[in-house]
C-alpha positions in Angstrom: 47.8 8.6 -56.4 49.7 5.4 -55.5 47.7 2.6 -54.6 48.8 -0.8 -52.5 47.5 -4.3 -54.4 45.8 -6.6 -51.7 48.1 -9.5 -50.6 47.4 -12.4 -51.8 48.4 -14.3 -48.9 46.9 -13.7 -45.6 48.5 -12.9 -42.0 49.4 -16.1 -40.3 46.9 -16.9 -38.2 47.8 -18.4 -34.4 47.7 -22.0 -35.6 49.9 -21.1 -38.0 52.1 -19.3 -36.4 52.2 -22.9 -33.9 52.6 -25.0 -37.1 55.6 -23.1 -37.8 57.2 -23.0 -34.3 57.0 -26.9 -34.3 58.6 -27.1 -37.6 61.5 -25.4 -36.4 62.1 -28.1 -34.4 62.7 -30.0 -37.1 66.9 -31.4 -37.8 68.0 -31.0 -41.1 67.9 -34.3 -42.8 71.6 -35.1 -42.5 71.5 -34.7 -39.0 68.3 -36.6 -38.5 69.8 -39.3 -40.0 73.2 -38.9 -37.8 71.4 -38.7 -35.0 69.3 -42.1 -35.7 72.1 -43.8 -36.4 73.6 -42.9 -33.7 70.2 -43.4 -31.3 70.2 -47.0 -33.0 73.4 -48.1 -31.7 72.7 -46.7 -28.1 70.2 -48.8 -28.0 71.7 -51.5 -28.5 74.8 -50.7 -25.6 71.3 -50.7 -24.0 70.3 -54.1 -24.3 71.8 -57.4 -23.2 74.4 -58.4 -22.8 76.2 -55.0 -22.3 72.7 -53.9 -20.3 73.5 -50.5 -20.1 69.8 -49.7 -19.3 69.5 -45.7 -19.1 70.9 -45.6 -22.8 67.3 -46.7 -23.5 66.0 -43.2 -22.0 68.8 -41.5 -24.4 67.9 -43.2 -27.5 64.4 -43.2 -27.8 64.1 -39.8 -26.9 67.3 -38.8 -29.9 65.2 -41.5 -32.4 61.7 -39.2 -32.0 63.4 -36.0 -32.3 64.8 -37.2 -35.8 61.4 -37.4 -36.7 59.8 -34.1 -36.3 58.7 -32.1 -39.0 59.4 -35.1 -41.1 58.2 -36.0 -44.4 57.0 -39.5 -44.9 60.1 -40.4 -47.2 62.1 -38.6 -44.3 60.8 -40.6 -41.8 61.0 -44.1 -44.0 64.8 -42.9 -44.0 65.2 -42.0 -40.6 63.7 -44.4 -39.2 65.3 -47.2 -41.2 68.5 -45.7 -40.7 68.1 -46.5 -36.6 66.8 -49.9 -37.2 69.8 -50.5 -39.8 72.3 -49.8 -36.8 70.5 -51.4 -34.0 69.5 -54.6 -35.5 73.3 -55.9 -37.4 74.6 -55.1 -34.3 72.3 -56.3 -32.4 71.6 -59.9 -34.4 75.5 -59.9 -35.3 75.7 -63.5 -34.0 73.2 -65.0 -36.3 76.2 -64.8 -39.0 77.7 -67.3 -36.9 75.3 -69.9 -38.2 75.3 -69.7 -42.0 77.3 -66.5 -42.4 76.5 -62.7 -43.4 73.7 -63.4 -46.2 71.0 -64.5 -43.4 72.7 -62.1 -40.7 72.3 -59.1 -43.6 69.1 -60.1 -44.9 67.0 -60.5 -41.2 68.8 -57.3 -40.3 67.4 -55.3 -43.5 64.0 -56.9 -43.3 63.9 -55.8 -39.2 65.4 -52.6 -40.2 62.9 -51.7 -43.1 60.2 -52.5 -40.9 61.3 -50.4 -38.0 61.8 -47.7 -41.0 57.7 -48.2 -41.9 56.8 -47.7 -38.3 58.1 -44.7 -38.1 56.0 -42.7 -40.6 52.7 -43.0 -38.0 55.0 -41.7 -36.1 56.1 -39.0 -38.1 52.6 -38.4 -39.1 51.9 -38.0 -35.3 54.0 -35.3 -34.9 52.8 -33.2 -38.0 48.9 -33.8 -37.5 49.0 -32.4 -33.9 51.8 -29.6 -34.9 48.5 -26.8 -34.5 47.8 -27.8 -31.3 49.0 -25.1 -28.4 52.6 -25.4 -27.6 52.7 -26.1 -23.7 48.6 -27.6 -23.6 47.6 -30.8 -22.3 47.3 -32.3 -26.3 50.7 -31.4 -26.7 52.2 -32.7 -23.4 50.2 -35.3 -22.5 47.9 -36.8 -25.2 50.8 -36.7 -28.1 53.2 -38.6 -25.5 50.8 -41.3 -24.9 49.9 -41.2 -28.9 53.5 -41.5 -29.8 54.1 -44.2 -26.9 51.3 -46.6 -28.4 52.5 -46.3 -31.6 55.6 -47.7 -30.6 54.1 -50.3 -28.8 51.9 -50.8 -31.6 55.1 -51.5 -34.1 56.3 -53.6 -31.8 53.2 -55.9 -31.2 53.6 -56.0 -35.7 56.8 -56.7 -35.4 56.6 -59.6 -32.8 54.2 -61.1 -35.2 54.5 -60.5 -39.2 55.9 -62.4 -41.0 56.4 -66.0 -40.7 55.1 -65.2 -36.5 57.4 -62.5 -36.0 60.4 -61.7 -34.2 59.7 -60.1 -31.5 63.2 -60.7 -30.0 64.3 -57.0 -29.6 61.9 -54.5 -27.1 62.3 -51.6 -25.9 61.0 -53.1 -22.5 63.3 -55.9 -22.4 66.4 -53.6 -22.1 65.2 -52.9 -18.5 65.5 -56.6 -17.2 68.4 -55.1 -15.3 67.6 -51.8 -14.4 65.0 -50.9 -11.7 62.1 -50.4 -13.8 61.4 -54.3 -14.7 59.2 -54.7 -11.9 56.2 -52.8 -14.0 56.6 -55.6 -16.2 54.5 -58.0 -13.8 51.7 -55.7 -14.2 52.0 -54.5 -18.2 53.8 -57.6 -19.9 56.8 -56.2 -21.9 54.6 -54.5 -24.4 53.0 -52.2 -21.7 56.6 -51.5 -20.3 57.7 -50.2 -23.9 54.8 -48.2 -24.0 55.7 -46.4 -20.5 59.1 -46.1 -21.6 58.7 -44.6 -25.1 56.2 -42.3 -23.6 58.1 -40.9 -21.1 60.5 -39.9 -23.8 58.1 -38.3 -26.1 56.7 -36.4 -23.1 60.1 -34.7 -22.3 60.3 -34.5 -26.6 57.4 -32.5 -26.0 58.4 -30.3 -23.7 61.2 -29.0 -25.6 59.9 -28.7 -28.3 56.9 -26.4 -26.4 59.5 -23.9 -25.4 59.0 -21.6 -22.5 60.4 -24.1 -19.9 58.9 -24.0 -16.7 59.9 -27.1 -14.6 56.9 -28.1 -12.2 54.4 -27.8 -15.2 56.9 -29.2 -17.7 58.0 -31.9 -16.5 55.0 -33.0 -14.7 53.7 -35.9 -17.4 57.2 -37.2 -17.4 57.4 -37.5 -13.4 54.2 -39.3 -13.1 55.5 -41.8 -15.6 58.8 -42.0 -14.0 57.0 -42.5 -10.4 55.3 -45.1 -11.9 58.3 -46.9 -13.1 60.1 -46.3 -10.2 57.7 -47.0 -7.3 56.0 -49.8 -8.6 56.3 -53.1 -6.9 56.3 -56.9 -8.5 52.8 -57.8 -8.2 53.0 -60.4 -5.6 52.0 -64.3 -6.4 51.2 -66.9 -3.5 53.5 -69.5 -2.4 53.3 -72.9 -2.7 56.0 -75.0 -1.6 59.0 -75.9 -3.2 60.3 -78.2 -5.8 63.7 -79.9 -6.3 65.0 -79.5 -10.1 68.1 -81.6 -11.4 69.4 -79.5 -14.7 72.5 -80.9 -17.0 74.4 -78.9 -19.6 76.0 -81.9 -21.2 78.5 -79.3 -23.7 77.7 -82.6 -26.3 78.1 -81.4 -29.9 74.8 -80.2 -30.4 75.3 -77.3 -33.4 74.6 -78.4 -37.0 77.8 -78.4 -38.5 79.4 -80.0 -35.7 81.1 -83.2 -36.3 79.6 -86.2 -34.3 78.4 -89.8 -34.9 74.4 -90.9 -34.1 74.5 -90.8 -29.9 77.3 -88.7 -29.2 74.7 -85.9 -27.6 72.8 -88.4 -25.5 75.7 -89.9 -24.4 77.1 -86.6 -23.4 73.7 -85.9 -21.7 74.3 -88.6 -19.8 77.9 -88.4 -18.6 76.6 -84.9 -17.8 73.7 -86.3 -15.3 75.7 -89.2 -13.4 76.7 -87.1 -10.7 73.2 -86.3 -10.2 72.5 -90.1 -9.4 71.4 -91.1 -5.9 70.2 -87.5 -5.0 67.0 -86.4 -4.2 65.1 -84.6 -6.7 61.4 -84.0 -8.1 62.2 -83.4 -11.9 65.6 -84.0 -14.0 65.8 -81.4 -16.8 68.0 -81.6 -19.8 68.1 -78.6 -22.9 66.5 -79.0 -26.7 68.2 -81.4 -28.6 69.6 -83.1 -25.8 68.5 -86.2 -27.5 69.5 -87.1 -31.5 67.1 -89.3 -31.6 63.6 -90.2 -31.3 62.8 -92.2 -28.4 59.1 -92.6 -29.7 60.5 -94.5 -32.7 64.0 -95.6 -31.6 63.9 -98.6 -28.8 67.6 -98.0 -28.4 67.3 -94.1 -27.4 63.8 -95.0 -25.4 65.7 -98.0 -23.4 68.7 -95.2 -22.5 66.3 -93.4 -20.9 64.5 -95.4 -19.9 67.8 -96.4 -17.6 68.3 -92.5 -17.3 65.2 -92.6 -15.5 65.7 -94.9 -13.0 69.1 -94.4 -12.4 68.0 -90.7 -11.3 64.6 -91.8 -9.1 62.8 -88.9 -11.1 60.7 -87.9 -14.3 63.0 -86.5 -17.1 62.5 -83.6 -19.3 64.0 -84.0 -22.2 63.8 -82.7 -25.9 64.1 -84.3 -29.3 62.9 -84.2 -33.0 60.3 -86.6 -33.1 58.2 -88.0 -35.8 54.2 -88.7 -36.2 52.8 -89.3 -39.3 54.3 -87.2 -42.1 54.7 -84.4 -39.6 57.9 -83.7 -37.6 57.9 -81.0 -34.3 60.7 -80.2 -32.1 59.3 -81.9 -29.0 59.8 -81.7 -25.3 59.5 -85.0 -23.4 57.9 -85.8 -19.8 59.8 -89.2 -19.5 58.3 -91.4 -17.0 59.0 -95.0 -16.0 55.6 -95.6 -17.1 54.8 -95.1 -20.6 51.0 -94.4 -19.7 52.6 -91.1 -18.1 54.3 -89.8 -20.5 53.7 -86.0 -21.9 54.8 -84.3 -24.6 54.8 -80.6 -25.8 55.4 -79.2 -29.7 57.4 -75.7 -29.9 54.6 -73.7 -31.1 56.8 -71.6 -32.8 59.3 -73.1 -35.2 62.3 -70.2 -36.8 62.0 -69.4 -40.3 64.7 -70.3 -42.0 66.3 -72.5 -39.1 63.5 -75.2 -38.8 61.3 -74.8 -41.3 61.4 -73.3 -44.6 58.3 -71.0 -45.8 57.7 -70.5 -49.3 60.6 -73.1 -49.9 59.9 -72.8 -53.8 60.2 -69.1 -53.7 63.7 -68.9 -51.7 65.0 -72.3 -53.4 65.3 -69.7 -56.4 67.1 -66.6 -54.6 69.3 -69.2 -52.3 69.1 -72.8 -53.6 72.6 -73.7 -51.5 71.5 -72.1 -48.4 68.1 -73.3 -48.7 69.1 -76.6 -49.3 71.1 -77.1 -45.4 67.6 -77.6 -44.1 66.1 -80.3 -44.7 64.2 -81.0 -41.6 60.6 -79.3 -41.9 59.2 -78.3 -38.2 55.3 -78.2 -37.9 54.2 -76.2 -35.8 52.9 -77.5 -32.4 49.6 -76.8 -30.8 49.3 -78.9 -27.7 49.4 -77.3 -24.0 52.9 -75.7 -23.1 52.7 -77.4 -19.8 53.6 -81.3 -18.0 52.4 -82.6 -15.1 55.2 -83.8 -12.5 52.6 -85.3 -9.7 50.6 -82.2 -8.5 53.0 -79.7 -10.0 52.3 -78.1 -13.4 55.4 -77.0 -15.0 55.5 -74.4 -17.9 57.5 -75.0 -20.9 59.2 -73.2 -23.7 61.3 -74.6 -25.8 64.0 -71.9 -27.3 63.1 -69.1 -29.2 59.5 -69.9 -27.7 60.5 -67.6 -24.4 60.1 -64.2 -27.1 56.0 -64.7 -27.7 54.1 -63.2 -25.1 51.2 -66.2 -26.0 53.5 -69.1 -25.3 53.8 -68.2 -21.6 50.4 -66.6 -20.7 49.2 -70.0 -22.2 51.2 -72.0 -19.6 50.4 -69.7 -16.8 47.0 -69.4 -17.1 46.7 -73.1 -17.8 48.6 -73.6 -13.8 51.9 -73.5 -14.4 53.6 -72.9 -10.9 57.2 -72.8 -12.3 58.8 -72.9 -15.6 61.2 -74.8 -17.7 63.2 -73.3 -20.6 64.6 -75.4 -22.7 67.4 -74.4 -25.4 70.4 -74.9 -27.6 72.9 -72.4 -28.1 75.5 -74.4 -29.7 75.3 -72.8 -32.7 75.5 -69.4 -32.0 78.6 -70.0 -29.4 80.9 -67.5 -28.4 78.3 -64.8 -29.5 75.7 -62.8 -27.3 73.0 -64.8 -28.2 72.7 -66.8 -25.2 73.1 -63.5 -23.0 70.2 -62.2 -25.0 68.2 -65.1 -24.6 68.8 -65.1 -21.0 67.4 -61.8 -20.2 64.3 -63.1 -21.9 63.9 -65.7 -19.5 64.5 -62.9 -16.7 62.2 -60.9 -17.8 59.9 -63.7 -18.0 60.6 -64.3 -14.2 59.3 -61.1 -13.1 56.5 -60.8 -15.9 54.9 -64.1 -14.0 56.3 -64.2 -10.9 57.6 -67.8 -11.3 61.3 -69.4 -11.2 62.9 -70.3 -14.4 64.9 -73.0 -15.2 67.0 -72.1 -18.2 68.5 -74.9 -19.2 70.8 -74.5 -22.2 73.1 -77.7 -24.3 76.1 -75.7 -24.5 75.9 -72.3 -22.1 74.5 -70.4 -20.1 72.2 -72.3 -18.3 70.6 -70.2 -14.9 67.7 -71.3 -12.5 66.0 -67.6 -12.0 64.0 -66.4 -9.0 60.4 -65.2 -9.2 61.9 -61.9 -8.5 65.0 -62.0 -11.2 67.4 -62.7 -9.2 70.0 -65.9 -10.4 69.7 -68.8 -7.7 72.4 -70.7 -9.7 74.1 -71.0 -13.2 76.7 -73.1 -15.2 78.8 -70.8 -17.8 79.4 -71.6 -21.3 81.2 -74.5 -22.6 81.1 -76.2 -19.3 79.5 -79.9 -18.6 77.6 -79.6 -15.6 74.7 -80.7 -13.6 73.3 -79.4 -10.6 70.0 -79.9 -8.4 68.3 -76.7 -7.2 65.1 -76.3 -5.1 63.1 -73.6 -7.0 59.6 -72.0 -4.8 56.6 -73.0 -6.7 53.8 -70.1 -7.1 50.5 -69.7 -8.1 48.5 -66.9 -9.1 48.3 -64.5 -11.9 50.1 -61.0 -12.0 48.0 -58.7 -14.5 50.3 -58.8 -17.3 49.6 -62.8 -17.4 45.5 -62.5 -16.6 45.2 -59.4 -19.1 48.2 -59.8 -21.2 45.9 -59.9 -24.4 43.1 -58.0 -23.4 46.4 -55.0 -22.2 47.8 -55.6 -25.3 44.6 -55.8 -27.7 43.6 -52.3 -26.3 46.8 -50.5 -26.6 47.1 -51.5 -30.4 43.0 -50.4 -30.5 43.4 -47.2 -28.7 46.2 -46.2 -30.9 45.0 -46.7 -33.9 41.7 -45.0 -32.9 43.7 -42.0 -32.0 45.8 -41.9 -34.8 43.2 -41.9 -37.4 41.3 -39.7 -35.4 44.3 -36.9 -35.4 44.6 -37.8 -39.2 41.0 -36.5 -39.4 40.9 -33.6 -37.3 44.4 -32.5 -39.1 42.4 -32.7 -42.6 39.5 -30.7 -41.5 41.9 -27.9 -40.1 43.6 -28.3 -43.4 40.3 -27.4 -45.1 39.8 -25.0 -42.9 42.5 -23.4 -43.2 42.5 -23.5 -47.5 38.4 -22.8 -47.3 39.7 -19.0 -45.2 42.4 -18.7 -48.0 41.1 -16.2 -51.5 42.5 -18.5 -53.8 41.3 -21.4 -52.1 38.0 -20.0 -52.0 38.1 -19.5 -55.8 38.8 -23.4 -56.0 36.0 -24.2 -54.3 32.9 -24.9 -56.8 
């Protein structure tokens, strides 16, 4: 009599069977990393200057697809693969300044952290893989996981290490598509989130199978409503104010060839035609002055005359000196010296300004290192001057990219902003562009006008709403006088922005952990039911 040995190996049971349909979602690895690559440089045609905003939708959604069914060295790949793409295309004009070594190396390091952030969300995908195909985990609690670990990579990013770069955002490639509205109620961080979710909601959806498209597209519609329909959140008017901005096109970059007062004196050629008009505030960009007026009595007498000669405060920007520490200052210049303000970039680049861990990179880099010389502290004074009654915020270049900067100056009364920058070393490049939509989105995101005032190109004067009221293209000496509305009020993302932005980092990693947790216990579960891992067990 033939008899049949017991399998060893039971029947798959229905969350098996689930884990298994998810996995076969899964690319081969070649084409994962194809497809990242190729989601990387969409994203990129996505963001400024090209602006191509719907690319956005395209590669998110192609970058999480890569990552199903991934393994954690999969993912690490993939997802450095995408950032590799994105960000040397992306940052391509920083070898403009001191060549491919710096371009490369920022590039790699934002690349290898983009690669990191994507194993959570990797590990997203392959803890929740047992949960029904087509259920409300799968299609709506996995698309809000996956979208706040985005976020959350972001919010790193934007902070770690050295203060972050925070210069590239999924929200910020919708400054020019209809969508950038939300941002006066999320802050850019909250916009990612929406964004990234929206994506991983239709990800989800395929990858449940069985398409039915009322049900399965419903998540993704109420996001895309939301996106769509929602309005700036209004701020109140009050008044207006009449602001005289100068791009003096001096040479301002660091290797450019000029003798001690050749950018002041440019500055002021710029402004003459400016003289005799009426205005409230005369604005000139970072390093409009090479000197320091609170040590030189030559460069304090100039504008001193400056001053004067326009019947209004100037805001100008310099390197200034006090004690042993030097900070890349922004100058209230009144004809009173009892009146004058002053404001510290809070935020001085790595590598451009400052050196961190100079002994350390002197080794790797000593020629490179060496070109600066010039140590910026940081500043910690108010991002705001008082012009009479009017508070005006302040950022002073690379300053517009942290959220903090600005909700600092609007929650202290800032009823309009000034942005003050230097380009000149990154000319004929996208930087500027980049910049720009920064200053855009910052527009909306408060509900304030910007004046963007740049040394060397493009300088705008922005509308609460976005909109350009005026501008002054690259390479061009100019001056104009523009009469910006003054608001007040604050939109959510400005009252809440750290509160919004605190939770969404705290929820996520709640939920993560917590789907890391239930996934183990399954796991058990699941090897507790099995005969040879119940003969394991003690």
């Amino acid at each position: 009599m033939r008899t049949t040995m017991p399998s060893l190996v039971p029947a798959a049971t229905p969350g098996q069977g689930t884990l298994q349909r998810a996995r076969s979602w899964s690319m081969p690895l070649w084409a994962a990393v194809s497809a990242a690559a190729a989601a990387g440089f969409l994203l990129n045609l996505a963001s400024p200057p090209v602006g191509w905003w719907p690319l956005t939708f395209v590669s998110v959604t192609a970058a999480l697809l890569t990552l199903v069914g991934r393994s954690i060295g999969g993912a690490l790949l993939v997802g450095t693969t995408f950032g590799a793409v994105f960000y040397t295309t992306h940052l391509v004009w920083v070898a403009e300044f001191l060549g491919p070594v710096p371009w490369l190396t920022l590039a790699g390091l934002e690349a290898i952290l983009f690669g990191v952030g994507a194993v959570p969300l990797a590990l997203a995908y392959r803890w929740t893989a047992r949960q029904r195909p087509g259920g409300s985990m799968q299609l709506i609690a996995v698309p809000l996981l996956v979208g706040g670990l985005w976020a959350v990579r972001e919010v790193v990013m934007g902070a770690w290490p050295y203060s972050g770069f925070p210069w590239a955002r999924v929200g910020t490639t919708q400054v020019g598509g209809p969508f950038v509205e939300v941002a006066s109620w999320t802050g850019v961080t909250g916009l990612s989130f929406l964004i990234v979710t929206m994506c991983a909601a239709v990800v989800q959806r395929l990858r449940a199978g069985r398409f039915r498209f009322v049900r399965g597209l419903l998540p993704v519609g109420v996001v895309a409503v939301l996106l769509a329909v929602a309005p700036q959140f209004p701020t109140t008017e009050a008044g207006a104010f009449r602001v005289g901005w100068v791009q003096g096109n001096g040479p301002t970059g660091y290797f450019d060839v000029k003798a001690p007062g050749d950018v002041l004196a440019a500055q002021s050629s710029a402004t003459r035609p400016l003289y005799g008009k009426p205005m409230d505030l005369l604005a000139w960009p970072e390093g409009g002055v090479d000197a320091d007026p609170l040590n030189d009595p030559d460069a304090a007498a100039a504008l001193d005359r400056i001053v004067q000669a326009a019947g209004a405060p100037l805001l100008m920007n310099a390197a200034t000196t006090r004690g042993d520490d030097v900070f890349n200052t922004s100058l209230l210049w009144t004809a009173d010296p009892a009146d004058r303000q002053w404001h510290d970039k809070v935020n001085p680049v790595p590598f451009g300004e400052y050196v961190p861990d100079r002994w350390f990179y002197e080794r790797i880099a000593p020629d490179l290192v060496g070109l600066i010389q010039r140590e910026y502290t940081p500043g910690t004074n108010s991002p705001l001057a008082k012009v009479g009654d009017v508070r005006v915020g302040l950022a002073i270049c690379f300053d517009v990219i942290y959220d903090t900067v600005i909700w600092d100056g609007v929650q202290q009364g800032a009823q309009l902003f000034v942005f003050q920058t230097n380009n000149a070393d990154f000319r004929g490049t996208d930087e500027n562009l980049q910049q720009l939509a920064f200053a855009r989105m910052r527009a909306v995101e408060t509900g304030r006008a910007v004046v963007n005032v740049s040394t060397v190109g493009t300088s705008q004067v922005i509308a609460p709403d976005g909109t350009t009221i005026d501008n002054i293209g690259v390479d061009t000496a100019g001056a104009s006088i523009s009469t910006v509305p003054l608001r007040t009020g604050l939109t959510p993302s400005t009252a809440l922005g750290p509160s919004l932005t605190g939770f969404l980092v705290l929820a996520s990693s709640v939920a993560f952990a917590a789907a890391g947790f239930t996934h183990r216990a399954r796991t058990r579960a699941v090897d507790m039911d099995h005969p040879i891992g119940q003969g394991r067990r003690p």
